[in-house]
Z-matrix of the N, CA and C atoms (Angstrom, degrees):
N
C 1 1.438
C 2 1.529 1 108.45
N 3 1.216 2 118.73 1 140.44
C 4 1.686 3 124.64 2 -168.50
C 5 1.674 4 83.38 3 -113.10
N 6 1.637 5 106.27 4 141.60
C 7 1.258 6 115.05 5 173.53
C 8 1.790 7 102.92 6 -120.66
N 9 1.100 8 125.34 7 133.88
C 10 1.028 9 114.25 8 168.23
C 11 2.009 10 115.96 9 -118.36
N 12 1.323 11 108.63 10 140.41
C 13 1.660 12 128.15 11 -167.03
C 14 1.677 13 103.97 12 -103.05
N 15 1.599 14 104.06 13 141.78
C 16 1.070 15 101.04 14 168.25
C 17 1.546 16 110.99 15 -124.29
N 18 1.341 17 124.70 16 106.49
C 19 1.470 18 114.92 17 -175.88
C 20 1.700 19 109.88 18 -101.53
N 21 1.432 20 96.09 19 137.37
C 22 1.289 21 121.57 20 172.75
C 23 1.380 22 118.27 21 -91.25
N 24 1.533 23 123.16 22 140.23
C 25 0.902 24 124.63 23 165.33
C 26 1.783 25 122.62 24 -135.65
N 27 1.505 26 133.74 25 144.07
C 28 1.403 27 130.86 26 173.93
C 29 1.785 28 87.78 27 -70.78
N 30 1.424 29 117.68 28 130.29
C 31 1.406 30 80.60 29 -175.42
C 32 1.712 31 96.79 30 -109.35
N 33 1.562 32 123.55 31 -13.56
C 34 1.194 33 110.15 32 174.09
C 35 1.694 34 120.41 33 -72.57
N 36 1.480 35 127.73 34 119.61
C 37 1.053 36 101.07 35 -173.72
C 38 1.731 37 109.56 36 131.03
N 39 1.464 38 83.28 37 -52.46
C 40 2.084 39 105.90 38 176.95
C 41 1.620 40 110.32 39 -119.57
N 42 0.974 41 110.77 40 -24.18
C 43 1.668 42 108.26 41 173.00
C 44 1.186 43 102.82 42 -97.51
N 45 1.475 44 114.73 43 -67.25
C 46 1.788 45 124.28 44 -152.75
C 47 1.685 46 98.32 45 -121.55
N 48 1.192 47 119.37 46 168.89
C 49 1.494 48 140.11 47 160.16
C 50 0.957 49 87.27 48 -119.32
N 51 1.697 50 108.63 49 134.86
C 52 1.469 51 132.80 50 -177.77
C 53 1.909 52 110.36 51 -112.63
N 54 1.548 53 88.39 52 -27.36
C 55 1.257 54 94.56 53 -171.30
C 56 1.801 55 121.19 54 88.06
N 57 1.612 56 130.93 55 -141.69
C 58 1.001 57 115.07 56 -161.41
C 59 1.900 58 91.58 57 -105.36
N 60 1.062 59 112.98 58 -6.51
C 61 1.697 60 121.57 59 176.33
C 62 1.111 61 118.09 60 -31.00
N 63 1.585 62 121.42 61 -59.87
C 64 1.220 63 104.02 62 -173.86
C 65 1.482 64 139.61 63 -96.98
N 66 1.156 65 87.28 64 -6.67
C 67 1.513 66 108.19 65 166.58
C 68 1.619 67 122.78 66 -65.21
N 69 1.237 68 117.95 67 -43.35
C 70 1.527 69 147.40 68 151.93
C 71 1.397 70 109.25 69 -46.71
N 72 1.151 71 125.41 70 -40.36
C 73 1.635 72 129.26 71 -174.39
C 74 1.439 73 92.63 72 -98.36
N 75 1.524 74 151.56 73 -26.59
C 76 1.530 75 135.04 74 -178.32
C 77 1.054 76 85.10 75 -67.16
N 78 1.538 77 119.92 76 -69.67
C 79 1.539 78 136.59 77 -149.57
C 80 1.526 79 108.81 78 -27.94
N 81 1.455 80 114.87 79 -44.58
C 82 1.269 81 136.05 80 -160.83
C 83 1.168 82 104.64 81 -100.80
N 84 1.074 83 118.82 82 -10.61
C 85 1.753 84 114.89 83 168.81
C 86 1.270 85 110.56 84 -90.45
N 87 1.490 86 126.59 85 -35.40
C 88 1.309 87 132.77 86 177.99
C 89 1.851 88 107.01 87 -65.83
N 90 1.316 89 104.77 88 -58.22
C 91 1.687 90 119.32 89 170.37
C 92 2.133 91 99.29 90 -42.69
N 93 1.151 92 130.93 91 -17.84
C 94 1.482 93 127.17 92 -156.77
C 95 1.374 94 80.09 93 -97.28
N 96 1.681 95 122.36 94 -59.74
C 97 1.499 96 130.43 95 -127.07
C 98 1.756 97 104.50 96 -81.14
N 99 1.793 98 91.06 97 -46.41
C 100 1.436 99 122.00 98 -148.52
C 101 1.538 100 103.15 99 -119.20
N 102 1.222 101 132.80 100 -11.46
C 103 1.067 102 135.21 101 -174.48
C 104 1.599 103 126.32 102 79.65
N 105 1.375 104 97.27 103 -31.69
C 106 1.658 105 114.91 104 -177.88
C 107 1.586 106 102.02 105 -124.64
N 108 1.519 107 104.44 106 158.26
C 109 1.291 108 115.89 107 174.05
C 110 1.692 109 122.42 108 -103.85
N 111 1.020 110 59.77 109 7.86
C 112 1.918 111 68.64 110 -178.33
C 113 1.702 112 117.52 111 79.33
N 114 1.548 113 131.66 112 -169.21
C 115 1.567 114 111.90 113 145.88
C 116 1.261 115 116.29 114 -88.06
N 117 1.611 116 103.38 115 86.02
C 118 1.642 117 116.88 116 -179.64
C 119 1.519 118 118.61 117 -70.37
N 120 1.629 119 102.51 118 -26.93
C 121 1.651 120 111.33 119 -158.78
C 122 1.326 121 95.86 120 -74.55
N 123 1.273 122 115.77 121 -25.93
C 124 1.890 123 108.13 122 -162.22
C 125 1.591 124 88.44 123 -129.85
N 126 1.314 125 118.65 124 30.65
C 127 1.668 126 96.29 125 154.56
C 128 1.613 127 119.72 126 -101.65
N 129 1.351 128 107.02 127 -179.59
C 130 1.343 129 104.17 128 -177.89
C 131 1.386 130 104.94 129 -116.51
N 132 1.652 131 125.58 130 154.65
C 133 1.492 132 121.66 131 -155.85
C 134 1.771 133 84.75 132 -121.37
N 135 1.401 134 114.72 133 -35.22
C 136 1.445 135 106.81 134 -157.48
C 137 1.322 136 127.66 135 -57.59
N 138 1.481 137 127.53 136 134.65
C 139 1.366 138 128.12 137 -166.30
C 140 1.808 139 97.83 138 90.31
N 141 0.934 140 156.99 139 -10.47
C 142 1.347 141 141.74 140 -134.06
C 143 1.931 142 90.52 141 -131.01
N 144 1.391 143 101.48 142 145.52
C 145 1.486 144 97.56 143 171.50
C 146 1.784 145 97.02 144 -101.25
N 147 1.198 146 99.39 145 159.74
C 148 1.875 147 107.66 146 -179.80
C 149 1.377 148 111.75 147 -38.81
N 150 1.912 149 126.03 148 -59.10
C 151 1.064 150 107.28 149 -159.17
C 152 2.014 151 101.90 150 -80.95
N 153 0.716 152 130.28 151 -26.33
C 154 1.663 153 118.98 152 149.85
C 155 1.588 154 132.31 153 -33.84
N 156 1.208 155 80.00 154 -32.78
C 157 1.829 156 81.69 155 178.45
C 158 1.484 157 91.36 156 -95.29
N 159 0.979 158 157.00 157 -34.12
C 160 1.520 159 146.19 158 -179.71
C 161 1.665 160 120.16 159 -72.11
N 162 1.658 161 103.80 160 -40.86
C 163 1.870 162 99.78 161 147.63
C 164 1.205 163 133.42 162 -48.33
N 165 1.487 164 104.68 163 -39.85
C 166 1.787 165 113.90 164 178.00
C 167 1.457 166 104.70 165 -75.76
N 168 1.147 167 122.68 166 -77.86
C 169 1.256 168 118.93 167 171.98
C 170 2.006 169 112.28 168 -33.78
N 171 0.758 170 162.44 169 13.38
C 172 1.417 171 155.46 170 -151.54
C 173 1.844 172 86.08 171 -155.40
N 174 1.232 173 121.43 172 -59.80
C 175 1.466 174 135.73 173 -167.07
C 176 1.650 175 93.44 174 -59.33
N 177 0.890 176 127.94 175 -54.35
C 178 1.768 177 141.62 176 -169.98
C 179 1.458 178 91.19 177 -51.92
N 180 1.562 179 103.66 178 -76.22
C 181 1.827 180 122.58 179 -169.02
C 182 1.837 181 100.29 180 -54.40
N 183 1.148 182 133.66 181 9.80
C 184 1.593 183 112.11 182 -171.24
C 185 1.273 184 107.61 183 59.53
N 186 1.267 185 148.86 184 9.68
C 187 1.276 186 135.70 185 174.85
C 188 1.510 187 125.91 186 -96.07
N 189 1.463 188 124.59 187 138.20
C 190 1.088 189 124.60 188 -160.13
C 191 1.470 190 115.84 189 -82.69
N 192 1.193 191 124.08 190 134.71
C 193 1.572 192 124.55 191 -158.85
C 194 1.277 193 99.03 192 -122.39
N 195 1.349 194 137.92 193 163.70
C 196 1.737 195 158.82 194 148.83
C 197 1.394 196 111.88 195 -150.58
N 198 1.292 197 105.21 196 151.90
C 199 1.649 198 114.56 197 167.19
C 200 1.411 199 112.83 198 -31.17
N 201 1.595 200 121.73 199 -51.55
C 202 1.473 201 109.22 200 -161.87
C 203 1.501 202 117.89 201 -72.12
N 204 1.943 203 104.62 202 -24.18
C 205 1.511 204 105.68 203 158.32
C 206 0.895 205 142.82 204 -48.37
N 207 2.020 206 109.98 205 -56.69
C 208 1.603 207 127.77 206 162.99
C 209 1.830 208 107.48 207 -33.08
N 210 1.307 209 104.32 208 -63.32
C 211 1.430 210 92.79 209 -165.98
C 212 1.259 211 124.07 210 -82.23
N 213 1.498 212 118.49 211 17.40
C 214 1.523 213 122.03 212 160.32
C 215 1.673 214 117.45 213 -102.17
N 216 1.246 215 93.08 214 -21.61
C 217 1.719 216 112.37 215 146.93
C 218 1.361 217 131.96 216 -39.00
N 219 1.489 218 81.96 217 -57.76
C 220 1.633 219 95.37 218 177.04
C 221 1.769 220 121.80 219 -84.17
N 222 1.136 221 107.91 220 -24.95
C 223 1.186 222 133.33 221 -161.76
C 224 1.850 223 93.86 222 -71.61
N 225 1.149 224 104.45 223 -65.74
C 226 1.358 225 118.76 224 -178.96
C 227 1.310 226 108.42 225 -52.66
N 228 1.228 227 124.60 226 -42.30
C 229 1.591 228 142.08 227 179.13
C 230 1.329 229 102.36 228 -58.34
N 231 1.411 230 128.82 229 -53.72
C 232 0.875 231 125.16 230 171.03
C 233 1.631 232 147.17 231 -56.62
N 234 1.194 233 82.78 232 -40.32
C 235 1.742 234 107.69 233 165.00
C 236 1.077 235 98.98 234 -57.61
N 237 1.618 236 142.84 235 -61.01
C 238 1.211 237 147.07 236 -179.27
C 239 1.040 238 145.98 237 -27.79
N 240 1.752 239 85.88 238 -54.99
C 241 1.748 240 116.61 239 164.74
C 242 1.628 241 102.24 240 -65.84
N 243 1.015 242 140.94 241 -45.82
C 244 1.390 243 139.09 242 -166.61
C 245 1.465 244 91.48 243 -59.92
N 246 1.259 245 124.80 244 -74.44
C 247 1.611 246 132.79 245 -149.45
C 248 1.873 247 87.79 246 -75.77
N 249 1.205 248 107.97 247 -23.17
C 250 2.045 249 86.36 248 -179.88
C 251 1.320 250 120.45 249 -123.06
N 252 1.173 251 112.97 250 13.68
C 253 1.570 252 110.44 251 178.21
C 254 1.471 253 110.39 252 -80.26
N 255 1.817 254 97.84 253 -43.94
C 256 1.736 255 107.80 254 -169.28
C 257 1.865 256 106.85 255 -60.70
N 258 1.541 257 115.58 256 0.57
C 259 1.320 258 95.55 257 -172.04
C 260 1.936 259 89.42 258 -121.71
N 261 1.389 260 134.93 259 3.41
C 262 0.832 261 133.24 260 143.12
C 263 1.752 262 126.48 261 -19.04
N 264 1.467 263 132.37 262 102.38
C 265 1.393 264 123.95 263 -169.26
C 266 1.660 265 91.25 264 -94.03
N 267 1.228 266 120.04 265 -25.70
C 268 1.839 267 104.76 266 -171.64
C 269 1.361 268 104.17 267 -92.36
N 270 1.638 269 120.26 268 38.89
C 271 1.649 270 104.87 269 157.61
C 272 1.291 271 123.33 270 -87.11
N 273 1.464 272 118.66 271 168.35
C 274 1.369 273 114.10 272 165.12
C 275 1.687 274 109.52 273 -157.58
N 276 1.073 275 125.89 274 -167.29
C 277 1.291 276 121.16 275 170.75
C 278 1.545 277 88.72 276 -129.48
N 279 1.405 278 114.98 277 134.62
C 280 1.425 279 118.90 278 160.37
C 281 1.729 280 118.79 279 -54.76
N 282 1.645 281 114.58 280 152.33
C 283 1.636 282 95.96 281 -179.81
C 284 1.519 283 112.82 282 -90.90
N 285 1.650 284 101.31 283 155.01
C 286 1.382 285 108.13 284 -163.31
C 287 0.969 286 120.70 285 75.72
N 288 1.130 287 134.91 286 23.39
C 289 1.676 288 150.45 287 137.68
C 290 1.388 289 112.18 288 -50.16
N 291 1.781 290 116.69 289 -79.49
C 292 1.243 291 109.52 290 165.37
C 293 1.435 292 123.59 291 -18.13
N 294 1.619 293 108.09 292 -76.84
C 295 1.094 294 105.37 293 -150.62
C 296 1.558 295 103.66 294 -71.73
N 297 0.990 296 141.49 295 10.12
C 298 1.786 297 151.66 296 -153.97
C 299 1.355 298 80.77 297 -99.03
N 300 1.723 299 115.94 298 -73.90
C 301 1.425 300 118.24 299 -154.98
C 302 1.703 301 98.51 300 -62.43
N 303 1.347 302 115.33 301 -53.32
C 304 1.820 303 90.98 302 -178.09
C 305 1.144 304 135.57 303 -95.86
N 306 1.614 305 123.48 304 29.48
C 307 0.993 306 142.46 305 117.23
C 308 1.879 307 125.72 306 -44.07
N 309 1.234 308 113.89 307 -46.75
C 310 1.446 309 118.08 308 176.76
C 311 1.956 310 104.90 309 -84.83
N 312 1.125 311 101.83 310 -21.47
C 313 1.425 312 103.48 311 -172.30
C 314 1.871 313 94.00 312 -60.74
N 315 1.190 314 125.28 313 -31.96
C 316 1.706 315 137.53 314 -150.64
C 317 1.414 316 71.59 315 -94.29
């Protein structure tokens, strides 16, 4: 019998240090989408997947949220991360990352 696993990971935080990047790039995606950022500076992200943190953040601010928002939220966020992570100087990968992921890759 073949079993197959699906592992999850938060990965900023537990895989990589990103530094102050991505937080700076939501912030500004929410400020694009929604106008407001919600109380982004003093919330906490950990445990939370993105579009959760953009309900909370939006739910806090009085601002009205739907799916088609979240994912232009995210969308933009994303774009972001591409064009600003690679110039990020406080990244890193924690050690034993590598070998974690291709170890699970087998």
């Amino acid at each position: 019998m073949k079993y197959t696993h699906l592992v999850l990971f938060d990965i900023d935080g537990t895989l990589v240090q990103c530094g102050p990047t991505p937080k700076r790039v939501f912030k500004q995606a929410l400020l694009d989408v929604f106008g407001t950022a919600g109380p982004i500076d003093g919330w906490i992200f950990d445990g939370k997947t993105d579009p959760m943190i953009v309900r909370e953040l939006m739910a806090e601010a009085g601002v009205p949220c739907n799916d088609e928002l979240v994912k232009k939220a995210l969308d933009i966020y994303a774009q972001g991360i591409k064009r600003e992570l690679p110039r990020e100087a406080n990244k890193k990968i924690y050690p034993g990352v590598i070998n974690l992921l291709e170890e699970l890759a087998k």
